[in-house]
C-alpha positions in Angstrom: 0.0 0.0 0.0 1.1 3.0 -1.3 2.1 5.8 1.8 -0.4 9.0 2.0 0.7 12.2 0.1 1.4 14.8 2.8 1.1 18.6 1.8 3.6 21.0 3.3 7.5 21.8 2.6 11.2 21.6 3.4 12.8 25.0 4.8 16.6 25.0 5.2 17.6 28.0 7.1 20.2 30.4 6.4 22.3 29.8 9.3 22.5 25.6 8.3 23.5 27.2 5.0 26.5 29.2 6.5 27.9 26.5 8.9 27.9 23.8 5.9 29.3 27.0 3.8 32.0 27.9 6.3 32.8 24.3 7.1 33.5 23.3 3.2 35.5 26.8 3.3 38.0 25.6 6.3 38.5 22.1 5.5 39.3 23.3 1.4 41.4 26.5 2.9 43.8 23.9 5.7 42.5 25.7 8.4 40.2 25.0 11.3 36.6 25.3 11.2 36.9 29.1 13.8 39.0 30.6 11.0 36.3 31.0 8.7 32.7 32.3 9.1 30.3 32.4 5.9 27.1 34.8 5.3 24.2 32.9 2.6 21.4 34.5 1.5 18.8 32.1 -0.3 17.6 33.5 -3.2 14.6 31.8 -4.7 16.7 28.8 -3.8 19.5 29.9 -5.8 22.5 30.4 -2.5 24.8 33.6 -2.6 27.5 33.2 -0.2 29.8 34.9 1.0 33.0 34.0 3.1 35.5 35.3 5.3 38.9 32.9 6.0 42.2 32.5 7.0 44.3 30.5 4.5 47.2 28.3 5.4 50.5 28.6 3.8 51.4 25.9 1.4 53.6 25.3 -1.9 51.2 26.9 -3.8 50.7 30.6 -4.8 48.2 32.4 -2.2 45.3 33.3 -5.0 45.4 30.3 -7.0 45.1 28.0 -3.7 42.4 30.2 -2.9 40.6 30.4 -6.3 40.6 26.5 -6.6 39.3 26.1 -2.7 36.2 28.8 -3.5 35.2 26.4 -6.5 35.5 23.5 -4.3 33.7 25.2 -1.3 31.1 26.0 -3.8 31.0 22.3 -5.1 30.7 20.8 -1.4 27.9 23.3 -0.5 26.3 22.4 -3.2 26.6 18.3 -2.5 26.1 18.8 0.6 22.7 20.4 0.8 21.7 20.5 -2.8 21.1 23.8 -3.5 22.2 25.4 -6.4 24.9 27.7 -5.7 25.0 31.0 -8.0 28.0 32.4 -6.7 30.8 31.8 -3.5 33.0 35.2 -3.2 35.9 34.3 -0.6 37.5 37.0 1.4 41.4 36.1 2.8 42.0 38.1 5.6 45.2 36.2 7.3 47.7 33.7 6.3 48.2 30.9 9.3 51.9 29.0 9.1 50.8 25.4 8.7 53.2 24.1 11.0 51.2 25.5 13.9 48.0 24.3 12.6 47.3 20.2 11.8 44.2 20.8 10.2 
């Protein structure tokens, strides 16, 4: 027997939106998950966000490590919650030695 049709929806708030968001940001950026916060506004289900992060040092140029983690921050949000995600702009506002981080 097929289960009863129930009216009604899903809503995801913004705030579930920007942990996920800032989450995906840190683990992609080397960094732990207090280095980076993340504002998402929901716009007719299409997510905006935007994100403020530390970066850890690495091998690789500073913008092109941070160019490749917003498209994979964007990519994670978007698996994890699946939303489509118009746009991720990434803010770097410190660079953490990773020898004192083991994130």
């Amino acid at each position: 027997m097929a289960s009863p049709i129930i009216g009604g929806r899903v809503v995801i708030a913004a705030r579930a939106y920007e942990r996920i968001a800032a989450a995906a940001a840190a683990e992609a950026l080397g960094v732990g998950r207090g280095d980076a916060s993340a504002k998402v506004r929901d716009d007719r289900g299409r997510l905006h966000a935007e994100i403020s992060s530390a970066i850890s040092r690495g091998d690789e140029p500073i913008l092109a490590r941070a160019e490749r983690a917003r498209r994979e921050t964007a990519q994670r949000l978007h698996d994890l919650t699946g939303a489509t995600v118009a746009d991720v702009t990434l803010g770097i506002h410190r660079s953490i030695d990773t020898g004192r981080r083991a994130t």
